[in-house]
N, C-alpha and C positions, 0 to 999 in steps of 0.2 A: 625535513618535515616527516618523510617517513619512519624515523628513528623516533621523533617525538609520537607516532602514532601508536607507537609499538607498544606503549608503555599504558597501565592502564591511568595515570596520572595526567601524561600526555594527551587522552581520547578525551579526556573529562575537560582538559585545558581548554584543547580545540572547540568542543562543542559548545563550552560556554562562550568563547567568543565569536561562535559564527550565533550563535542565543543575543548575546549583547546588539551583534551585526543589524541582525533581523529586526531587533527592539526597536534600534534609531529608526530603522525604513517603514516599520509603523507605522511609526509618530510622528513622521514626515508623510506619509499615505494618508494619515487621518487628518493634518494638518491643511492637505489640500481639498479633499475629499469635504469635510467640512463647512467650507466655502461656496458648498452647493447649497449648504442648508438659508444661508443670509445673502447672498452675491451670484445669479449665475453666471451673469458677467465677468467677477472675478475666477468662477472656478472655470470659466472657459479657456481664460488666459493663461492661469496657472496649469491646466491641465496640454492647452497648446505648447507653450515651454519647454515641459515636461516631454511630452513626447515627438518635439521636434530638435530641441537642443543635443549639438552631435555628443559632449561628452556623457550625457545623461543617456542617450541610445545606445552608444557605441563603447561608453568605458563603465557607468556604472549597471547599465543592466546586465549585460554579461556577468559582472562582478556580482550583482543579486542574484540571479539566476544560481550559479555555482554555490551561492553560500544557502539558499533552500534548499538545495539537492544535498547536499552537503551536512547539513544540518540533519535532516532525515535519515539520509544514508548514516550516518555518527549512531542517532539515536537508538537507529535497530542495533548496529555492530554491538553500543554499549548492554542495549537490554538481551542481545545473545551473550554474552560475554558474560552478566550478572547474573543468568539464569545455570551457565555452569558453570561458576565459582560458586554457586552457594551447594554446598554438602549438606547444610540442616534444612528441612523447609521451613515453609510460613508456621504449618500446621503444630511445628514441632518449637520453635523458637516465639510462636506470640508474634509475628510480624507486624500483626495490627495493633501492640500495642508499642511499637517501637517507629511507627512511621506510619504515616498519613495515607489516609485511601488515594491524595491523589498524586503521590511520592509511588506507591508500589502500582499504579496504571497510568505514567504516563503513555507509556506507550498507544494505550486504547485512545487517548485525546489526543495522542500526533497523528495518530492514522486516521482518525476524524477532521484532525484540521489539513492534513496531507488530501483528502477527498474531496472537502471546502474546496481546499485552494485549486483542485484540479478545475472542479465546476468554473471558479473566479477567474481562471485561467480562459478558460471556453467562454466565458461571458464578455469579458473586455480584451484580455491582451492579446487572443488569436486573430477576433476580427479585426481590435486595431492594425497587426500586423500583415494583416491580407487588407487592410483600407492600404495602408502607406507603401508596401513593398511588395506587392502581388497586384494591389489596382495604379501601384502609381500615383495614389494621390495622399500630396504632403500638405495640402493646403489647411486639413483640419476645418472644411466649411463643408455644408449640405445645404443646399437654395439659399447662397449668397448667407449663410448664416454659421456660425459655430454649432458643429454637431454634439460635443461633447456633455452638452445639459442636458439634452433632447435622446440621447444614447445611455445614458443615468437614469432618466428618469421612465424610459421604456423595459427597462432590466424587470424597475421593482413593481412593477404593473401584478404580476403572477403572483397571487398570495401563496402557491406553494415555495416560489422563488426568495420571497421574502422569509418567510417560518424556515428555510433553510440558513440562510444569511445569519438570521437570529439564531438558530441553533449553533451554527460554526461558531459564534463569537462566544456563546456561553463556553462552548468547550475552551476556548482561546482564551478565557478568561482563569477556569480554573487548572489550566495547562502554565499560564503566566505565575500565577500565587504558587506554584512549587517551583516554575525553572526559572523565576526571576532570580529568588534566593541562593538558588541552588549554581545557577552561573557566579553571582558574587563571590561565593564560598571556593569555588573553585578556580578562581582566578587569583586568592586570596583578599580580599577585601573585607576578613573580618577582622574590626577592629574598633575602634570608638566610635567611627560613624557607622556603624551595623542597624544599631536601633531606626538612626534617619532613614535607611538604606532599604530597611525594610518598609517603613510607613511609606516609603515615595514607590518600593515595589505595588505594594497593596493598592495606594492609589491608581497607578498605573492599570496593572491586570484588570481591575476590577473598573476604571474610571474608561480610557481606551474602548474596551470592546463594546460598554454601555455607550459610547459617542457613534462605534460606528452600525451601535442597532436601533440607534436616533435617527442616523442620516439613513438606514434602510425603510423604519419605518413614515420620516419625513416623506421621502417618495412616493410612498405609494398612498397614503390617505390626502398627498398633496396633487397627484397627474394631473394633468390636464389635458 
């Protein structure tokens, strides 16, 4: 693994598959998260599940955790890496007419969604984690009720909380429309499904983050 890192082919490999990684966990995040908007019932259960079932605490969160860090940490290594291979500049070669405003910044929208997610962090997964293993309580109920609706729907109360939320996914969205493509390519998957590859990216980037500033702004125009 270290040998593959070495290589700048290799860094690109990896990244896009810890990119791919992150994609599926998503669209399994939005999948559930969702479920708030028609069911809260349903997203009670699915979300108890989730955060009591051992493989899902104990084998895949780990395994997520690593592959965000991971992902991030890649992305700076690749954009120091690409900032001293290039011997011409932008100024001098036309870079903007050779690649997309949002190809030569992503870095700027991973350190915005890198900031998001810190916040999203501090919002759900810390105190989940001080409910369950610091208070001892695995039951996922508050007065004989599932807290998990009731803990949703307190977040999006804060109109600055929410205009943040929405801002992070706009960035996640035009962060998506370069590294969705740009993972295929690098795993090689250009080839005669390129064209589908990309229409189902676009969808994606763009359909995803618009779902989960749905379920933000459900929240809040819906508390009670």
């Amino acid at each position: 693994m270290s040998g593959l890192l070495k290589s700048s082919i290799g860094r690109k490999f990896a990244m896009a598959l810890s990119a791919l990684f992150l994609m599926v966990f998503l669209l399994q995040h939005f999948a559930i998260n969702i479920l708030s908007v028609f069911s809260p019932d349903a997203f009670n259960e699915a979300s108890h599940f989730m955060g009591t079932f051992w493989a899902v605490q104990y084998l895949l969160q780990p395994v997520l955790i690593f592959g965000v860090i991971f992902h991030f940490a890649m992305g700076f290594v690749l954009e120091i890496k690409n900032n001293a291979a290039r011997t011409v500049k932008y100024a001098k070669n036309n870079g903007a007419a050779n690649s997309t405003w949002m190809s030569r910044n992503m870095i700027y929208s991973g350190l915005f969604i890198l900031i998001f997610l810190i916040i999203h962090f501090i919002d759900f997964w810390i105190p989940e984690m001080n409910i369950k293993y610091v208070q001892g309580d695995l039951s996922g109920m508050h007065n004989g009720e599932f807290r998990y609706f009731h803990e949703l729907q307190e977040k999006f109360v804060p109109i600055w909380r929410v205009a943040l939320y929405c801002l992070g996914f706009v960035f996640l969205a035009l962060h998506l429309l370069h590294g969705f493509n740009s993972a295929f390519q690098s795993v090689g998957a250009n080839n005669k499904y390129t064209k589908g590859l990309k229409t189902f990216s676009k969808i994606y980037a763009i359909g995803l983050p618009l779902g989960f500033i749905i379920i933000a702004l459900f929240h809040h125009f819906n508390h009670h």
